[in-house]
N, CA, C and O atoms as CSV, one atom per row, in Angstrom:
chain,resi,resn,atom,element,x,y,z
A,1,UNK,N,N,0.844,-1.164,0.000
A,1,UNK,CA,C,0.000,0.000,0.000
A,1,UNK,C,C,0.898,1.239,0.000
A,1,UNK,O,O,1.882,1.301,0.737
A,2,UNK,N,N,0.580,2.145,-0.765
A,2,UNK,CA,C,1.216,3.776,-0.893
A,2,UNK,C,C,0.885,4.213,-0.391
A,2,UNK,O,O,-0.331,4.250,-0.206
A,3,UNK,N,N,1.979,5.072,0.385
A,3,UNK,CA,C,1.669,5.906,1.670
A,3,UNK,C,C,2.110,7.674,1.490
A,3,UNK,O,O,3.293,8.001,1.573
A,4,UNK,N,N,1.508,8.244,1.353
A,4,UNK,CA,C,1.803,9.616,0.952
A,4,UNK,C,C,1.652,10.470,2.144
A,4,UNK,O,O,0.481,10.424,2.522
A,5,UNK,N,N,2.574,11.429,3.075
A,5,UNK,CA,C,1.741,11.763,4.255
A,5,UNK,C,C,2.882,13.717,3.322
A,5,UNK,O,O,3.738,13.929,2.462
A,6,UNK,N,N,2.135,14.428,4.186
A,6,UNK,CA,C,2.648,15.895,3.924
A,6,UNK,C,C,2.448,16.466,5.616
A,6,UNK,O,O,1.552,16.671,6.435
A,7,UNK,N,N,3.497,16.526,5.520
A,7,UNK,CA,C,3.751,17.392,6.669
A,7,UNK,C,C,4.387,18.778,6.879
A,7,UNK,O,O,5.516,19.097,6.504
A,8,UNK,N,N,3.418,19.632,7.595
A,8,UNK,CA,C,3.695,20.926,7.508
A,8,UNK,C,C,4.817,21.527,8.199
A,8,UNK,O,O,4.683,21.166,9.368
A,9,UNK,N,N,5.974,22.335,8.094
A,9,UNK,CA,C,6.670,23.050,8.418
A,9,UNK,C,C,7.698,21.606,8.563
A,9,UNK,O,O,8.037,21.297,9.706
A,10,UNK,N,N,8.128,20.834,7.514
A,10,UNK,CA,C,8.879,19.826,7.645
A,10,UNK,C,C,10.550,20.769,7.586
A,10,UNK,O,O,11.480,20.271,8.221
A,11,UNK,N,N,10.812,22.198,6.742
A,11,UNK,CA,C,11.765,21.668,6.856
A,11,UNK,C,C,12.898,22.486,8.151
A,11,UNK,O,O,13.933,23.132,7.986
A,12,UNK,N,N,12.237,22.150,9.270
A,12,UNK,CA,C,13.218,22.000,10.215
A,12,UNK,C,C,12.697,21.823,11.768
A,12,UNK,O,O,11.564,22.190,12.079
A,13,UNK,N,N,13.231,21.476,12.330
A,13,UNK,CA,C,12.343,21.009,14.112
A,13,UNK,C,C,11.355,19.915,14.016
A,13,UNK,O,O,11.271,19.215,13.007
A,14,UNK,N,N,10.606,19.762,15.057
A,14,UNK,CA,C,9.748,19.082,14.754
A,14,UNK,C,C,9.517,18.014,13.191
A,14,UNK,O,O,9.998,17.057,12.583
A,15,UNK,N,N,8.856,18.625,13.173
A,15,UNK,CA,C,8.606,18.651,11.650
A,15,UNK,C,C,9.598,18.026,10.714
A,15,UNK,O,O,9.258,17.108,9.967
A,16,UNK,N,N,10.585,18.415,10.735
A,16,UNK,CA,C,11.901,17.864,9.851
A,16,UNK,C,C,11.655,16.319,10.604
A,16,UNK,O,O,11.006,15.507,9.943
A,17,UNK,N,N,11.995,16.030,11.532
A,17,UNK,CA,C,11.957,14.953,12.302
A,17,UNK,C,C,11.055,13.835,12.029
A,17,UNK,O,O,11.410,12.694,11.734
A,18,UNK,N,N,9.555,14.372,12.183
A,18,UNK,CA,C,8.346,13.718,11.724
A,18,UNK,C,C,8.685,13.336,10.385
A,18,UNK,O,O,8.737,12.114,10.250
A,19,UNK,N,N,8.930,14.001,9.354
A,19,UNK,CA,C,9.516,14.297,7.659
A,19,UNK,C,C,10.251,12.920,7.687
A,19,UNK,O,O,9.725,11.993,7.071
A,20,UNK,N,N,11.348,12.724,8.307
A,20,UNK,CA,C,12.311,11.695,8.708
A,20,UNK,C,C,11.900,10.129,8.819
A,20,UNK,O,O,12.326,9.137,8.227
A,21,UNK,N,N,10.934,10.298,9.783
A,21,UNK,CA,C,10.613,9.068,10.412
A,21,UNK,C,C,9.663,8.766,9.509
A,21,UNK,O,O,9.956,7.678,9.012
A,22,UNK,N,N,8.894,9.099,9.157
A,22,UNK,CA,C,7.509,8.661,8.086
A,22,UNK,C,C,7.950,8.404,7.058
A,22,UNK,O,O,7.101,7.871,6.343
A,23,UNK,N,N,9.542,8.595,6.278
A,23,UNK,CA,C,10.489,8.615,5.348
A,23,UNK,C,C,10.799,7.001,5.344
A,23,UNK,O,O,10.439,6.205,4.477
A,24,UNK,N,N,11.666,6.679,6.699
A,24,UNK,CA,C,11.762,5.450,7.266
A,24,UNK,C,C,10.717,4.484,6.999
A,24,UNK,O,O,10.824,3.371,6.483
A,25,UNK,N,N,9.539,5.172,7.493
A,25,UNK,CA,C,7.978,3.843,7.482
A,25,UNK,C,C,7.867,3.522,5.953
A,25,UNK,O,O,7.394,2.449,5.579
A,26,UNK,N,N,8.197,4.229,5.303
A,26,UNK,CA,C,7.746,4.354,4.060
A,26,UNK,C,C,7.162,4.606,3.047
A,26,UNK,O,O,7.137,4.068,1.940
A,27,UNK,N,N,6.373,6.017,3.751
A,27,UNK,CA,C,5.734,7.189,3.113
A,27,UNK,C,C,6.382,7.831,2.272
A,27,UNK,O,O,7.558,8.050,2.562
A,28,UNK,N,N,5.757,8.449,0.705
A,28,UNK,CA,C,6.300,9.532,0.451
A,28,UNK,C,C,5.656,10.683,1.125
A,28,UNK,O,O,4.478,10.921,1.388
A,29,UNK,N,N,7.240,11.613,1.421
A,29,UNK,CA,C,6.816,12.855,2.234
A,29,UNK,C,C,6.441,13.566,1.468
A,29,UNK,O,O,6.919,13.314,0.362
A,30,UNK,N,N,5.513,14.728,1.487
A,30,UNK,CA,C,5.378,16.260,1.140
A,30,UNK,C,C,6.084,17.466,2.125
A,30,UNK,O,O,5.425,17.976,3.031
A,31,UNK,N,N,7.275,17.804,1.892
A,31,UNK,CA,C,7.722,18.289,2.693
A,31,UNK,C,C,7.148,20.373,2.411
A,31,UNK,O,O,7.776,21.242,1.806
A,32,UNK,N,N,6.147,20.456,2.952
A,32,UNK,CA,C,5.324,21.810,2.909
A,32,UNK,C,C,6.248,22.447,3.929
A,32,UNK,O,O,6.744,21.906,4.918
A,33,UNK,N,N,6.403,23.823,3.463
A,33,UNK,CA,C,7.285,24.807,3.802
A,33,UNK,C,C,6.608,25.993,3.367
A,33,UNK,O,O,5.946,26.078,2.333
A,34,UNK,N,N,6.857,27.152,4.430
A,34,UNK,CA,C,6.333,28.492,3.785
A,34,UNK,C,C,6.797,29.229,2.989
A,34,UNK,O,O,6.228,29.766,2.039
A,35,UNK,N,N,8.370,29.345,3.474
A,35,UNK,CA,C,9.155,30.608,2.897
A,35,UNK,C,C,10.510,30.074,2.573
A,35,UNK,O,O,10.625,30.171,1.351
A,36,UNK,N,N,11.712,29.499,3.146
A,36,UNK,CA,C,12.466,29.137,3.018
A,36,UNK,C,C,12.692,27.466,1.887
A,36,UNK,O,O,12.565,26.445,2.563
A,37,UNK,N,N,12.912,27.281,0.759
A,37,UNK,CA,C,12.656,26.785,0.134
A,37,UNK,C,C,13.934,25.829,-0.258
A,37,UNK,O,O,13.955,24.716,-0.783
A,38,UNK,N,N,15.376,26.998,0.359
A,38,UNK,CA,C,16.157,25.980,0.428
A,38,UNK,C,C,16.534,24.854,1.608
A,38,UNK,O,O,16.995,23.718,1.504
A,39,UNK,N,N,16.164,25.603,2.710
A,39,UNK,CA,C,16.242,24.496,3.710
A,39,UNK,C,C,14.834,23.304,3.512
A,39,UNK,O,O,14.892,22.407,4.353
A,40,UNK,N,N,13.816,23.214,2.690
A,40,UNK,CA,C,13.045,22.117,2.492
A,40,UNK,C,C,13.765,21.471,1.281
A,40,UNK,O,O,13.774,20.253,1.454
A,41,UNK,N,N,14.389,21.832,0.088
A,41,UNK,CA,C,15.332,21.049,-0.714
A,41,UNK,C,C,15.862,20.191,0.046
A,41,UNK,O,O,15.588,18.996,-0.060
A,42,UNK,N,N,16.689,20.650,0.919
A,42,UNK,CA,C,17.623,19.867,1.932
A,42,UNK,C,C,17.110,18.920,2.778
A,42,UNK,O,O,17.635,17.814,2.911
A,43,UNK,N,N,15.928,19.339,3.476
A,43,UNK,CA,C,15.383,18.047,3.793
A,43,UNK,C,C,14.924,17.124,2.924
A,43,UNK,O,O,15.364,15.997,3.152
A,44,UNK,N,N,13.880,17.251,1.616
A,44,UNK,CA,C,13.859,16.262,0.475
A,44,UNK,C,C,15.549,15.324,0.386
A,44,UNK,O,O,15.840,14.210,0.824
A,45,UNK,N,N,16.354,16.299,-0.331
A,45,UNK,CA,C,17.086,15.790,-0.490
A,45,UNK,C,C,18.399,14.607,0.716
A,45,UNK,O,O,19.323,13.883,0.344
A,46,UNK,N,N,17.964,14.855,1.924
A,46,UNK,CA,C,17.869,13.939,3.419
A,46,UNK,C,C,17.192,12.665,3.493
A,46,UNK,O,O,17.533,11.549,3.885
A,47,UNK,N,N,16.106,13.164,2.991
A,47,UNK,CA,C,15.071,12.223,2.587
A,47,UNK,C,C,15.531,11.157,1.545
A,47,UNK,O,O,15.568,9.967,1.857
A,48,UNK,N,N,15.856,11.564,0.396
A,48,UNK,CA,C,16.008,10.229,-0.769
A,48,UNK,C,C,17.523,10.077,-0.520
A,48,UNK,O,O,18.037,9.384,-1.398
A,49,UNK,N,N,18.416,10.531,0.440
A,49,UNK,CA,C,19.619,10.212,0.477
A,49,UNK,C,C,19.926,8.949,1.922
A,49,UNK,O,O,21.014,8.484,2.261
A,50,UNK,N,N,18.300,8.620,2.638
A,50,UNK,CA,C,17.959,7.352,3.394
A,50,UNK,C,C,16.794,6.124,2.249
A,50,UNK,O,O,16.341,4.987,2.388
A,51,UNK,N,N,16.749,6.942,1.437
A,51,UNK,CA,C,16.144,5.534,0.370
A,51,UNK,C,C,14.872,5.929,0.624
A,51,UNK,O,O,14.083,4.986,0.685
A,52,UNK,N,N,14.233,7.413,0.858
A,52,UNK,CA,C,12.759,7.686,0.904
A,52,UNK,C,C,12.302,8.209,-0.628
A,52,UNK,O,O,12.927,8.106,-1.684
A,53,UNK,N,N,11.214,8.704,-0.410
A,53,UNK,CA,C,10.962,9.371,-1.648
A,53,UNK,C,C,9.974,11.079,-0.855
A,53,UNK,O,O,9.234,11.294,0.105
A,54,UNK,N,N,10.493,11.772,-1.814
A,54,UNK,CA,C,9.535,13.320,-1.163
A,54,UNK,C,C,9.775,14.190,-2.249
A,54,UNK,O,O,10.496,14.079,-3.240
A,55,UNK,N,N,8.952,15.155,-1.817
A,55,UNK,CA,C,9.073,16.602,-2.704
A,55,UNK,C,C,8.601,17.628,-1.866
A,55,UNK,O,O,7.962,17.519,-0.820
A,56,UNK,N,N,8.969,18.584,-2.417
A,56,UNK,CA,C,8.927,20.317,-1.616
A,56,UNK,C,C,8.006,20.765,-1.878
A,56,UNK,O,O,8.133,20.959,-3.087
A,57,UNK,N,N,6.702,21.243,-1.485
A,57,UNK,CA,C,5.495,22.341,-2.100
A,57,UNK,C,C,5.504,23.575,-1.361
A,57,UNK,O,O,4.929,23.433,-0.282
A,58,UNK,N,N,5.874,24.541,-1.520
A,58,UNK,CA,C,5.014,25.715,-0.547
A,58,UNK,C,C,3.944,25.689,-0.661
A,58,UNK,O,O,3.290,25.373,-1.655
A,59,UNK,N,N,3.594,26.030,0.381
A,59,UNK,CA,C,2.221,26.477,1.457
A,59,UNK,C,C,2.146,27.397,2.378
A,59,UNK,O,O,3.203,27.307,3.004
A,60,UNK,N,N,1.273,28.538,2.988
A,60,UNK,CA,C,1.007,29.038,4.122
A,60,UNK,C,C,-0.234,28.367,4.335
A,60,UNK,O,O,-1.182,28.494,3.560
A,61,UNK,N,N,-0.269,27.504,5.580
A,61,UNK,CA,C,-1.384,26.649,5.545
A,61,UNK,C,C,-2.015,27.361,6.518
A,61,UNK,O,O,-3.014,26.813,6.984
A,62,UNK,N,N,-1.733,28.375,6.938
A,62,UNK,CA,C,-3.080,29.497,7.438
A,62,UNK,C,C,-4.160,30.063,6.442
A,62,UNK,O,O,-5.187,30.690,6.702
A,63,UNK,N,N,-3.670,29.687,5.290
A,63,UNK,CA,C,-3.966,30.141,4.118
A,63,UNK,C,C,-5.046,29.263,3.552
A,63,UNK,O,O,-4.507,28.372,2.895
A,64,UNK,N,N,-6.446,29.150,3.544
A,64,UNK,CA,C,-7.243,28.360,3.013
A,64,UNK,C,C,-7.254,27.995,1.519
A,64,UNK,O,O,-7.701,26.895,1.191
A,65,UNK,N,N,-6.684,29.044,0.389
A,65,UNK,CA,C,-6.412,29.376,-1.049
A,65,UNK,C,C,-5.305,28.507,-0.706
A,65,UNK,O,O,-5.684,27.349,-0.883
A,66,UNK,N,N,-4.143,28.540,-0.308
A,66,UNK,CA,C,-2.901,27.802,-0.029
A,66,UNK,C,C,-3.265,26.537,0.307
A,66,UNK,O,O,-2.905,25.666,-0.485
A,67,UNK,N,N,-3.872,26.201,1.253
A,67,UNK,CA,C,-3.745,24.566,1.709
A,67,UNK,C,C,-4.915,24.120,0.534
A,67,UNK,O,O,-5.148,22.912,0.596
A,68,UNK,N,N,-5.355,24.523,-0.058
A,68,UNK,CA,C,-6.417,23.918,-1.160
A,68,UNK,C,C,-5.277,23.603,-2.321
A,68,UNK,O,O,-5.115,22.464,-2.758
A,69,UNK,N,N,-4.491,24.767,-2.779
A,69,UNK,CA,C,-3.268,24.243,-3.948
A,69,UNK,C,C,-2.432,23.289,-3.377
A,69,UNK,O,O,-1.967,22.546,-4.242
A,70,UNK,N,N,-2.006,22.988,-2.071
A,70,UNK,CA,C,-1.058,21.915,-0.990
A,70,UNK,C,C,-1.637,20.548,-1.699
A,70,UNK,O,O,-1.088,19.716,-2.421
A,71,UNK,N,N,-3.243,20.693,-1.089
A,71,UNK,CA,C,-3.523,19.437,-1.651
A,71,UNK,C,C,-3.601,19.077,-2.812
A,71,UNK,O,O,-3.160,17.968,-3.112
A,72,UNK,N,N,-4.358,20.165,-4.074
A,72,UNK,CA,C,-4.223,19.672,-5.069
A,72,UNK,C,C,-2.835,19.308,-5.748
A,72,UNK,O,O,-2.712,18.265,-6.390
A,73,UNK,N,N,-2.024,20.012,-5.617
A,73,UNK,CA,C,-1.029,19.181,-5.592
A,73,UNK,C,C,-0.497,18.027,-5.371
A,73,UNK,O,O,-0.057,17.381,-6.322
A,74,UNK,N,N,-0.442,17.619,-4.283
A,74,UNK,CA,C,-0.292,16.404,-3.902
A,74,UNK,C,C,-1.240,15.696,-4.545
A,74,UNK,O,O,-0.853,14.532,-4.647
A,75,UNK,N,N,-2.565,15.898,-5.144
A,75,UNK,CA,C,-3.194,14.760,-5.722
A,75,UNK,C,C,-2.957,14.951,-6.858
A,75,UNK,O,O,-3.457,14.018,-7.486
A,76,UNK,N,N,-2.378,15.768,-7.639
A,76,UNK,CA,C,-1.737,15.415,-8.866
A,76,UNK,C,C,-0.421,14.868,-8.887
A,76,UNK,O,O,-0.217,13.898,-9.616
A,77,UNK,N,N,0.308,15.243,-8.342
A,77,UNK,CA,C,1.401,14.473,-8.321
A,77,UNK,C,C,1.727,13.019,-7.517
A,77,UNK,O,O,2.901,12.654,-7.454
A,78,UNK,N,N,0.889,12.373,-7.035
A,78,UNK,CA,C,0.388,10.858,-6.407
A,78,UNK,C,C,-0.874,10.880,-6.350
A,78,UNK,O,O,-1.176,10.811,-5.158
A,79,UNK,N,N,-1.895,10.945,-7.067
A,79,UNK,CA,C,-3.153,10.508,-7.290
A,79,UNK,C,C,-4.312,10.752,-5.723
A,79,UNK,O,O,-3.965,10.745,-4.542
A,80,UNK,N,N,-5.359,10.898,-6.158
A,80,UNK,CA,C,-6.270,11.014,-5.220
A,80,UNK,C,C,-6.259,9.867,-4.062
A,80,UNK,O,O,-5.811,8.796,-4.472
A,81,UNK,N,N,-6.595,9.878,-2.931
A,81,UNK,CA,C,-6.566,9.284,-2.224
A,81,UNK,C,C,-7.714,9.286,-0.849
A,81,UNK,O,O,-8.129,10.356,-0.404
A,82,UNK,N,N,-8.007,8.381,-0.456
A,82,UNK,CA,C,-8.652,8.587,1.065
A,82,UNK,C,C,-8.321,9.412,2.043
A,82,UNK,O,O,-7.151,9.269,2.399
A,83,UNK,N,N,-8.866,10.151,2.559
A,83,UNK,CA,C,-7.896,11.165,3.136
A,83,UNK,C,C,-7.778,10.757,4.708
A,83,UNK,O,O,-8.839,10.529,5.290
A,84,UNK,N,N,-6.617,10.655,5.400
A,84,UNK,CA,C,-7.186,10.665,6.856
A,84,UNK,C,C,-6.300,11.943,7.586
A,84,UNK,O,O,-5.720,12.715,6.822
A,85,UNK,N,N,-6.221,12.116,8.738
A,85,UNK,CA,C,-5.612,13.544,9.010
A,85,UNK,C,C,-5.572,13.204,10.638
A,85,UNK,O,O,-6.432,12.658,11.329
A,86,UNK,N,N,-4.242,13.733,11.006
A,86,UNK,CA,C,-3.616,13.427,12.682
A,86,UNK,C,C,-3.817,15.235,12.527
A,86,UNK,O,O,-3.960,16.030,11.598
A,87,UNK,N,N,-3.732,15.296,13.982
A,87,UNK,CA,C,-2.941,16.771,14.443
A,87,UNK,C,C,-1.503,16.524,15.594
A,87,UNK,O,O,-1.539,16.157,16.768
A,88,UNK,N,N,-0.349,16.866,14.769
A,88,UNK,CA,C,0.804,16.548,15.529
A,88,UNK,C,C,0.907,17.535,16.451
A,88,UNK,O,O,1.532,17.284,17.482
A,89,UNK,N,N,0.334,18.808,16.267
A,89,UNK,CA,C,0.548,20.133,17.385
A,89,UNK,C,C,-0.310,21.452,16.483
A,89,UNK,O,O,-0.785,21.669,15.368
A,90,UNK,N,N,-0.142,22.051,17.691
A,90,UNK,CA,C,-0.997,23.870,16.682
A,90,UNK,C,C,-0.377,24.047,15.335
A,90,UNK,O,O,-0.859,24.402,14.259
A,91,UNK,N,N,1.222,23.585,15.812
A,91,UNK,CA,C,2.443,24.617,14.217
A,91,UNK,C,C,2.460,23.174,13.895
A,91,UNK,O,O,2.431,22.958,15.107
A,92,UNK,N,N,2.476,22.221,13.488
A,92,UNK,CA,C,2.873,21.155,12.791
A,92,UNK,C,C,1.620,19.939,12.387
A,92,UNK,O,O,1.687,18.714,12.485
A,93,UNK,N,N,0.673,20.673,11.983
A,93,UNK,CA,C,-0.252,19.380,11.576
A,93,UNK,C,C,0.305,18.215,9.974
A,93,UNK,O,O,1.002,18.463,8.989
A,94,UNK,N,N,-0.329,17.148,10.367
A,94,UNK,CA,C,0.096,16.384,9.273
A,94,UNK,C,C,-1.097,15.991,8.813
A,94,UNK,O,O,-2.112,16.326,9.423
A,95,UNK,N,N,-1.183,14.983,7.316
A,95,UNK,CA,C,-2.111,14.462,7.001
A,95,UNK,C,C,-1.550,13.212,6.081
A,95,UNK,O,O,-0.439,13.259,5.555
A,96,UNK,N,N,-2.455,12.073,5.946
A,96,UNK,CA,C,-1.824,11.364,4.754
A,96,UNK,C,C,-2.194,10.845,4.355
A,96,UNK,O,O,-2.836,10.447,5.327
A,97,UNK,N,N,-2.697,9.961,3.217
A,97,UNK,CA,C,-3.579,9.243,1.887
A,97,UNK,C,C,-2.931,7.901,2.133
A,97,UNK,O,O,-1.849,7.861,2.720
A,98,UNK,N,N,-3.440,6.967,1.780
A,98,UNK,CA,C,-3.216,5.600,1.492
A,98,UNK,C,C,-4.267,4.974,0.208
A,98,UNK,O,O,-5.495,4.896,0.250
A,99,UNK,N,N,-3.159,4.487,-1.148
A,99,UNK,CA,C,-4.264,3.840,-2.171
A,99,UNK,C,C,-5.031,2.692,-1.332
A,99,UNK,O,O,-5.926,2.034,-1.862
């Protein structure tokens, strides 16, 4: 089963961490970032340099217009999915699809 999870403010703290470990399980990450675009490269690229798979999207996911392009994104680039959704904290929510 494909595991797609996106996690917000992956690339650093928290978040980077979560990014990490769900990398490990064997999710592809969405590593969503607001502003800094090279420190989320760097985590992607962290990511497929442990044998994961991810990609970078910005987002301000305060942003309702924003987290609507987050997702569509992600469902174009790995297909629609079931949606289910954790809350890891206020600043770091996650979510993730399984075919």
């Amino acid at each position: 089963m494909k595991k797609v999870a996106i996690v917000t403010g992956a690339s650093r703290g928290i978040g980077r961490a979560v990014a990490k470990r769900l990398a490990q399980d064997g999710f592809t990450v969405v590593v969503n970032y607001m502003s800094n675009a090279a420190e989320a490269e760097e985590v992607v690229a962290e990511l497929k340099g442990i044998g994961g798979n991810a990609v970078a999207i910005q987002a301000d996911v305060s942003s309702p217009p924003d987290v609507e392009r987050l997702l569509n994104e992600t469902n174009t680039k790995f297909g629609k999915r079931r949606r289910r959704g954790s809350q890891l904290g206020h600043h770091a929510p996650f979510a993730y699809w399984q075919e």
